[in-house]
TIBAMAR-44705 format. One record per residue: residue in one letter; x, y, z of N, C-alpha, C in turn. Coordinates in steps of 0.1 Angstrom, whole numbers, plus 2048, in hexadecimal, padded with zeros to 3 digits. Layout:
BEGIN
AXYZXYZXYZ...
//
This chain:
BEGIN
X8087F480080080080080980C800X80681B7F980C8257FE80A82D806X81283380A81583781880683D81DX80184C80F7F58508117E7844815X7E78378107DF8318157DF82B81EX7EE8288267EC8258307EA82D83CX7EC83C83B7E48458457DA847844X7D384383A7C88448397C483C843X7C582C8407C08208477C6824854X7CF8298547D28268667C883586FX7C783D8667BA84A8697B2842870X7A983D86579B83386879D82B879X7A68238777AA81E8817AF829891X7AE8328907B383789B7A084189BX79E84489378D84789578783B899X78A83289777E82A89D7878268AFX79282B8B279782B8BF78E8388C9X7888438BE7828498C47748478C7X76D8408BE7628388BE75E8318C4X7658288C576681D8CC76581B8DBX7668238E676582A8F175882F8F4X7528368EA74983D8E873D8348E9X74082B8DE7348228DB7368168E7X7408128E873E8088F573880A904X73C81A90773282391172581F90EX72082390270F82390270B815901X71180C8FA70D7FC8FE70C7F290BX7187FD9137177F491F70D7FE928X70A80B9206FC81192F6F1806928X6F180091B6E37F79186E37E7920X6EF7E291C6F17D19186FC7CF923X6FD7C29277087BF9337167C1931X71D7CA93672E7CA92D7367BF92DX72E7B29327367A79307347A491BX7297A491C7257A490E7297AB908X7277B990972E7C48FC73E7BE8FBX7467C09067557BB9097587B08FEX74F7A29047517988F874E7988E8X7417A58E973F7A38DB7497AD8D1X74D7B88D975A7C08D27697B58D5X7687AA8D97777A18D87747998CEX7677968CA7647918BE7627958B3X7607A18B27627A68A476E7AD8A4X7757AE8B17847B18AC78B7A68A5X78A79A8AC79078C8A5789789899X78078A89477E78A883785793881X78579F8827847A88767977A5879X79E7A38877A67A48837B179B876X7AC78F8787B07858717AD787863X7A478D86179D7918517A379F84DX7AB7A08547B07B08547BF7AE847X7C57A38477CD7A383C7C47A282EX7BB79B82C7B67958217B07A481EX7AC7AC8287A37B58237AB7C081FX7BD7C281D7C57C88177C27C980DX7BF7BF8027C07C57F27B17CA7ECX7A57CD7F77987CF7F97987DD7FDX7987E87F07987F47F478A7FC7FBX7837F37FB7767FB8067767F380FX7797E78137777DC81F7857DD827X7907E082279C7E682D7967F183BX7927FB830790805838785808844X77C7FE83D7727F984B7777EE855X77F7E884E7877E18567917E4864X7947ED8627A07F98667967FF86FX78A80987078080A87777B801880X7787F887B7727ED88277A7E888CX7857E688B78F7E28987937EE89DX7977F889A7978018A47878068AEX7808078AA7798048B17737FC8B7X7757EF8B67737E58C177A7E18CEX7897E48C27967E28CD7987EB8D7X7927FA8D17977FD8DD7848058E5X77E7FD8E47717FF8ED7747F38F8X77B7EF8F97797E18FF7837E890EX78F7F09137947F791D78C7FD922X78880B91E77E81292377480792BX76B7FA92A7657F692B76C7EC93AX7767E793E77B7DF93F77E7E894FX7847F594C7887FF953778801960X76E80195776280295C7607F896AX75E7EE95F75F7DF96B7667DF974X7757E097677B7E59817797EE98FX7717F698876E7FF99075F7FB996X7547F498D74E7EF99474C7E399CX7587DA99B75A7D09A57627D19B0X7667DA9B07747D99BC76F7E79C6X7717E49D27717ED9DD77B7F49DEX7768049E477C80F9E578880A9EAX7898049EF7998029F57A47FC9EAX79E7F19E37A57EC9DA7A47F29CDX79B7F99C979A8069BC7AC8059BAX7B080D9BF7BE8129B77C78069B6X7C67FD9BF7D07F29B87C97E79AEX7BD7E89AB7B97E29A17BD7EB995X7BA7F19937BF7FE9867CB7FD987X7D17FC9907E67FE98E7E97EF988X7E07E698B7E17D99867E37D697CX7D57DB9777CF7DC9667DA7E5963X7DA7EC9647E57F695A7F07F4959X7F97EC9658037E49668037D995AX7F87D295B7F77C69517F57CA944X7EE7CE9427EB7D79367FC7DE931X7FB7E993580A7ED9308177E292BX8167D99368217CE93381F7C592AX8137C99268127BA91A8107BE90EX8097CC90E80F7D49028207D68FFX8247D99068367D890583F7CD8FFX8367C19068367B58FF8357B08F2X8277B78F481C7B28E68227B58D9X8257C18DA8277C88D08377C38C5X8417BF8CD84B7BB8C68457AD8C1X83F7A88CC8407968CA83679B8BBX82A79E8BA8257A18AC82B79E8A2X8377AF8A583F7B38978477A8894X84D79E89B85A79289B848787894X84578089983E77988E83877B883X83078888483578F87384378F86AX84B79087285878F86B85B784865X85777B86E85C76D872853762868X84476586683F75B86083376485BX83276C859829774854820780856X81578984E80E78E85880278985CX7FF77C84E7F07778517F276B85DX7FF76A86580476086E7FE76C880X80677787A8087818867F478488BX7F378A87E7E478B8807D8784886X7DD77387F7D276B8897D9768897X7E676B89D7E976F8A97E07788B2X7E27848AC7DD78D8B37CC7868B2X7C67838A97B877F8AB7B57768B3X7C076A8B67BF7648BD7BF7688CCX7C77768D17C877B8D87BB7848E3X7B27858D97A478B8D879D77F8DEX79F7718D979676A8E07987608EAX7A77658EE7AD7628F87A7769906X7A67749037A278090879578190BX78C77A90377F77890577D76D911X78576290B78175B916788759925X78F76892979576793778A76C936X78277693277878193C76A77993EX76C76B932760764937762759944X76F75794776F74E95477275C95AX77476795D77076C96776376B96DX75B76996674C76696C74577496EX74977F96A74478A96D73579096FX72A78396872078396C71E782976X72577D98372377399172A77E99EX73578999773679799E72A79D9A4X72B79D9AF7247AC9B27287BA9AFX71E7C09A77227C899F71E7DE9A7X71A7D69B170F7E39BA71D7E69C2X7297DC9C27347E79CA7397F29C8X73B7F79BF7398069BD73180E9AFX73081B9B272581F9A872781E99EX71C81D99072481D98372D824980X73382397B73F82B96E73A82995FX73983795373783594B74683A944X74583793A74F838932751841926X74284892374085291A74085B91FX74286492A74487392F738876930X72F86F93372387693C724872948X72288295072388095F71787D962
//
């Protein structure tokens, strides 16, 4: 691709990082955010894996590009939420130092180990990694059991900026 189209696609992609927040706020004031959570790690894992094929697909790239940035990144915001509604005032700040702790470190991680199997064996190899990754992800938050939390330990938290 040239350079112009690939800022293009990586634009898309960082708009639906703003989206993506936005819209996962208003799904989880409707529907359980164990559900929204799972269903944005699912359509991140399609679209991600479909995300090489959809390179030589000049209108399906770019919704493609959209489409994971907005799932992938509605799914923090949301996660951040839960936190805050499961854990007591006392434990609040070391669950967040946790998450952010783990979070940060595995991005640090993530990100080379990526680039090295792209290098290494491909990107349609790297790709269904990371997809794999999505449904890895899916299924820690489903043995968390997060239905089975008591969720009344502290007050909601929204995630779209309505106070």
């Amino acid at each position: 691709m040239e350079s112009s189209a690939v800022g293009f696609v990586f634009s898309l992609l960082m708009a639906g990082s703003i989206v993506g927040p936005l819209l996962g706020g208003r799904l989880v004031d409707r529907f359980n955010c164990q559900r929204v959570v799972l269903s944005a790690y699912a359509i991140a894992a399609v679209v991600t894996v479909g995300f090489p094929w959809a390179a030589g697909q000049t209108l399906l790239l770019p919704i493609a590009a959209f489409l994971l940035g907005t799932t992938s990144f509605a799914v923090t915001p949301i996660l951040q939420t839960v936190i805050a509604q499961v854990t007591e005032d006392r434990t609040r700040d070391f669950a967040f130092a946790l998450f952010y702790t783990a979070a940060f470190m595995a991005g640090g991680i993530w990100s080379p180990a990526i680039g090295y199997i792209a290098e290494g064996v491909g990107l349609g190899v790297a790709f269904a990694v990371m997809a794999s990754s999505f449904i890895l992800a899916g299924l820690c938050l489903l043995a968390a059991r997060l239905d089975e939390v008591p969720s009344g330990v502290a007050p909601p938290v929204h995630t779209h900026g309505h106070v």
